[in-house]
Legacy VTK file of the C-alpha trace (Angstrom):
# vtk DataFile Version 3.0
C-alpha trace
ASCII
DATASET POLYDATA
POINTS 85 float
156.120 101.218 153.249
156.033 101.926 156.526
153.170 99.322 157.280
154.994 96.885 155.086
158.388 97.354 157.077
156.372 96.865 160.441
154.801 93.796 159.468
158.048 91.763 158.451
160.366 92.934 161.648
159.232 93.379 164.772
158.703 97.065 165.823
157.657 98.993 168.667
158.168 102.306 166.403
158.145 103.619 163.081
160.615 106.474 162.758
160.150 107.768 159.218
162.194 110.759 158.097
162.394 112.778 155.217
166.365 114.216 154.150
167.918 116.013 151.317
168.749 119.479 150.572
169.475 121.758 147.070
172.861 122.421 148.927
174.041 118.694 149.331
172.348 116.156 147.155
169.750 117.959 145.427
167.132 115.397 146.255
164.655 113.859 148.991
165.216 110.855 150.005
163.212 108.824 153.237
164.433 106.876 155.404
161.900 104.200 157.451
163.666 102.654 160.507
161.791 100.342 163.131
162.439 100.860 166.049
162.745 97.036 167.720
160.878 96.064 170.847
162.801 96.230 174.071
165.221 98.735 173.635
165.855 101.578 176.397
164.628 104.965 176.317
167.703 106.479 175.988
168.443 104.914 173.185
165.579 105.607 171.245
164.272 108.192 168.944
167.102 110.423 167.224
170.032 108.821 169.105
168.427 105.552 167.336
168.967 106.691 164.151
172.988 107.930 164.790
174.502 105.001 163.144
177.664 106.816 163.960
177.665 106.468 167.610
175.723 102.966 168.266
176.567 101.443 164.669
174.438 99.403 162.996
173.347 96.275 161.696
175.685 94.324 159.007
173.447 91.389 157.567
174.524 89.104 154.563
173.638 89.793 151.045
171.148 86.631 151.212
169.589 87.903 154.253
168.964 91.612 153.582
167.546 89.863 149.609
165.428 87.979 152.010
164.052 91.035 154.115
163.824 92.942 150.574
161.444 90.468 149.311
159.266 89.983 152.306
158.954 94.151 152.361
157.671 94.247 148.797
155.042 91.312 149.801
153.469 93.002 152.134
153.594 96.425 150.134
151.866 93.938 147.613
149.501 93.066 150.236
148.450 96.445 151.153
147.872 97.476 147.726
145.736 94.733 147.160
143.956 95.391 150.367
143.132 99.028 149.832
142.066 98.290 145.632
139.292 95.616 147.652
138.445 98.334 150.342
LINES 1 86
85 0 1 2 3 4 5 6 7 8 9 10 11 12 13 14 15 16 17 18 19 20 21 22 23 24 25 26 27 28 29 30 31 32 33 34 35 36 37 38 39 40 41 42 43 44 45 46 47 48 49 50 51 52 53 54 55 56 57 58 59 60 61 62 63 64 65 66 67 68 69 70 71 72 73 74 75 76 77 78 79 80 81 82 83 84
């Protein structure tokens, strides 16, 4: 996924996190969040991922569609990659 995500947007960094608890939502869930090129240190890692303070990106239904199709091409590519490897 992570590969897939990374090859569609353009990303200096893959934060990938894992979240879910019996307490709250009895589940895992992960979350995979590029980290775009260019922004500033402070800014990045955890604080990039607090949607709460810095708020965060409201795209169109046709556009996100868009991104959700390119993502599962290249997850199609990679499985076709590694079943020829």
């Amino acid at each position: 996924m992570g590969r897939a995500v990374s090859s569609v947007l353009p990303t200096e960094r893959l934060y990938v996190l894992s979240l879910g608890c019996k307490q709250g939502n009895s589940h895992a869930h992960w979350h995979v969040a590029p980290l775009p090129p260019g922004v500033p240190y402070e800014k990045q890692q955890f604080r990039a991922l607090m949607y709460e303070e810095d708020g965060y990106l409201v795209a169109p239904p046709e556009d996100t569609q868009l991104l959700a199709t390119r993502i599962a091409s290249g997850i199609d590519a990679g499985r076709r990659a590694s079943e020829h490897a």
